[in-house]
C-alpha positions in Angstrom: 0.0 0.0 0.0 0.6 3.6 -1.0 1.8 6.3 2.1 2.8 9.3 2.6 6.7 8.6 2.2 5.7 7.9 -1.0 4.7 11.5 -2.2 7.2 13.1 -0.2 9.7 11.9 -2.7 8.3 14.1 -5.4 8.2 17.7 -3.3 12.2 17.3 -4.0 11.6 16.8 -7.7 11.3 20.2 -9.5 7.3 20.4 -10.8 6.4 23.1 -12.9 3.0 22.4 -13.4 0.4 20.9 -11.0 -3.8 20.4 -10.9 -4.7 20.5 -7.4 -7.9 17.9 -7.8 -10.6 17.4 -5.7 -13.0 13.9 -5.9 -16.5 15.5 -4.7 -18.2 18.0 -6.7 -15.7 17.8 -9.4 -15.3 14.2 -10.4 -18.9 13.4 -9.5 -21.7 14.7 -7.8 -21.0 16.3 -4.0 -23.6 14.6 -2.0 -21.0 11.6 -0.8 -21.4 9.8 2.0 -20.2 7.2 3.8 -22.1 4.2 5.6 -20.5 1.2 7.6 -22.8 -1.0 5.3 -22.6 0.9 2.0 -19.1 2.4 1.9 -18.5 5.7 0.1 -21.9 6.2 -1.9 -23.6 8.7 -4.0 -27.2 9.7 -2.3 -28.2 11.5 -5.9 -30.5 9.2 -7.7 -28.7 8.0 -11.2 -25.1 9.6 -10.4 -22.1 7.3 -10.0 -19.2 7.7 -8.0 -16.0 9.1 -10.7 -19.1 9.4 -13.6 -17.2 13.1 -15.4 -13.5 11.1 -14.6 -13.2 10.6 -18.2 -13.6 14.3 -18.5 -10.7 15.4 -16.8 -8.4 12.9 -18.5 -9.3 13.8 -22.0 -8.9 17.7 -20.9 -5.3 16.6 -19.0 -4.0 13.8 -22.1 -2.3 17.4 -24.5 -0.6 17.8 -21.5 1.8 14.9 -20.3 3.9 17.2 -17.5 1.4 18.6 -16.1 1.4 16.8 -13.1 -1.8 16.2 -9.8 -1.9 16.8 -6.5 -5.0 15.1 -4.6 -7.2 18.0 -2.7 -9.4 16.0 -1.7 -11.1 14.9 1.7 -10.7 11.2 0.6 -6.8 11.1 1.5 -7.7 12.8 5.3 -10.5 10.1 5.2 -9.6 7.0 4.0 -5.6 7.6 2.3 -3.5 8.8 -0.1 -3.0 5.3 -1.5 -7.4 5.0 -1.3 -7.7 8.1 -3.0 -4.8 7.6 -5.8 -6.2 3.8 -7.0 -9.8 5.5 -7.0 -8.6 7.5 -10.1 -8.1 5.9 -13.4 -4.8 4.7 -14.5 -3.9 7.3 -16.8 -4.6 10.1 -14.2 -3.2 7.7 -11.3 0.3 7.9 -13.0 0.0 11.6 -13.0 -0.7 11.8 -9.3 2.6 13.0 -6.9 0.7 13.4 -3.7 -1.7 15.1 -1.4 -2.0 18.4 0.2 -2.6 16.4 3.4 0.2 14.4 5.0 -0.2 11.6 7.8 3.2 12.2 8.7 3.8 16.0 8.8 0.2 16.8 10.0 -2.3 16.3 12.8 -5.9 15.8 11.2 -7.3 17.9 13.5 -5.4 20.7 12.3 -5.6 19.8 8.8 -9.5 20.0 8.9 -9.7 23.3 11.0 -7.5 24.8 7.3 -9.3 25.8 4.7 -9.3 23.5 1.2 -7.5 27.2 -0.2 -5.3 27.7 2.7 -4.4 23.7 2.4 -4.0 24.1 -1.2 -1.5 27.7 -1.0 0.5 25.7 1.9 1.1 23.0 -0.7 2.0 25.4 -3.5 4.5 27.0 -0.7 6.6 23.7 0.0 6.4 22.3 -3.9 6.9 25.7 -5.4 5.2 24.7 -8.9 6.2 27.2 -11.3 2.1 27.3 -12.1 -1.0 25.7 -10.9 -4.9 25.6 -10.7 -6.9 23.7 -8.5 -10.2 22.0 -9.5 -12.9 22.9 -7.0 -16.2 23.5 -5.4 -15.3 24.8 -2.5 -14.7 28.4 -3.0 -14.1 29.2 1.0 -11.4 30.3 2.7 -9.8 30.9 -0.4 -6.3 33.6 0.0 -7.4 36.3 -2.0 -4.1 36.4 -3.6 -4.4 32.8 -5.5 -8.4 33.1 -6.1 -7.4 33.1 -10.0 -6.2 29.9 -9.7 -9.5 28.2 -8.7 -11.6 26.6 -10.8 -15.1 27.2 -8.9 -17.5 23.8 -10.3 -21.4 23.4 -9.2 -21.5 20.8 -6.5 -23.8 19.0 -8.9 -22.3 19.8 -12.1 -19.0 19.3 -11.4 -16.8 18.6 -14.8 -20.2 18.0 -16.4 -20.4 21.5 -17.0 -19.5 22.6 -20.7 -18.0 26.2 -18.9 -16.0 24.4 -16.3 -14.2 22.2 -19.0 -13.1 25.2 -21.5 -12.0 27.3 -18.1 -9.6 24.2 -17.2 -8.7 23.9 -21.2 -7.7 27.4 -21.0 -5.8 27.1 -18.3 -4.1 24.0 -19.1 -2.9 26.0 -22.7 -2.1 29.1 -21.0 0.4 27.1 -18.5 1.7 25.0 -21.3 2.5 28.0 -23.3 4.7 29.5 -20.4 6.1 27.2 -19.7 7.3 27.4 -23.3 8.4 30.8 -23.2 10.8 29.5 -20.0 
């Protein structure tokens, strides 16, 4: 199984270019749950768990270094390793970590940050030459890195025609300076 030592192997490799990606609200619908019975389930009639994944990997596939970084409550929750396999494999091999870290971080204090402030602390210690995060959590956001969130509809999430030319945008504009680098 996947840890946390894992990831921490790539904040010494130089990124230039990462997608801070949440699971809920982005990647399918936001009303997740979890039940000692059921598992992780969607409680919205006719939605499946991962259903616009296929969405984000056709958007990423132009761009092979652009890199992921999970932002998502399902590494606090479950585990990095959990949350990585969920993805498909052409996204998982894209994956260098988590904002949250078992080893560097107490839960409790992870959960009292906001998904913003978690994501700008990331961008601190990786120092990605550019980034966007993928999100419906719009929150606690510094107002210094707001431009770099990609706001989706809790129930929309990559479904939304908008949302997938705002992160095809993005991904050309940080392809092309990374270019002029």
């Amino acid at each position: 199984m996947e840890n946390d030592a894992n990831q921490s192997n790539f904040i010494n490799e130089k990124i230039s270019k990462i997608v801070y990606l949440d699971f809920d609200g982005v990647l399918h619908d936001d009303a997740v749950y979890w039940h000692p019975k059921k598992g992780i389930y969607l409680a919205t009639p006719g939605r499946k768990l991962f259903e616009w994944m296929y969405i984000l990997e056709d958007l990423m596939n132009p761009y092979p270094d652009v890199r992921i970084v999970l932002s998502t409550s399902w590494v606090r929750a479950k585990s990095y390793g959990y949350a990585r396999l969920q993805l498909s494999k052409n996204l998982r091999e894209k994956v260098i970590g988590a904002t949250f870290h078992n080893r560097e971080m107490q839960k409790i204090e992870f959960d009292l940050t906001s998904r913003g402030a978690q994501v700008w602390n990331d961008v601190l210690r990786r120092k990605p030459s550019d980034w966007i995060a993928i999100d419906n959590d719009e929150n606690g956001w510094p107002s210094h890195c707001r431009s770099k969130l990609i706001l989706t509809h809790d129930r929309l999430g990559l479904s939304d025609p908008k949302i997938q030319i705002e992160i095809a945008t993005a991904l050309r504009s940080m392809s092309k300076m990374q270019e002029r680098i």
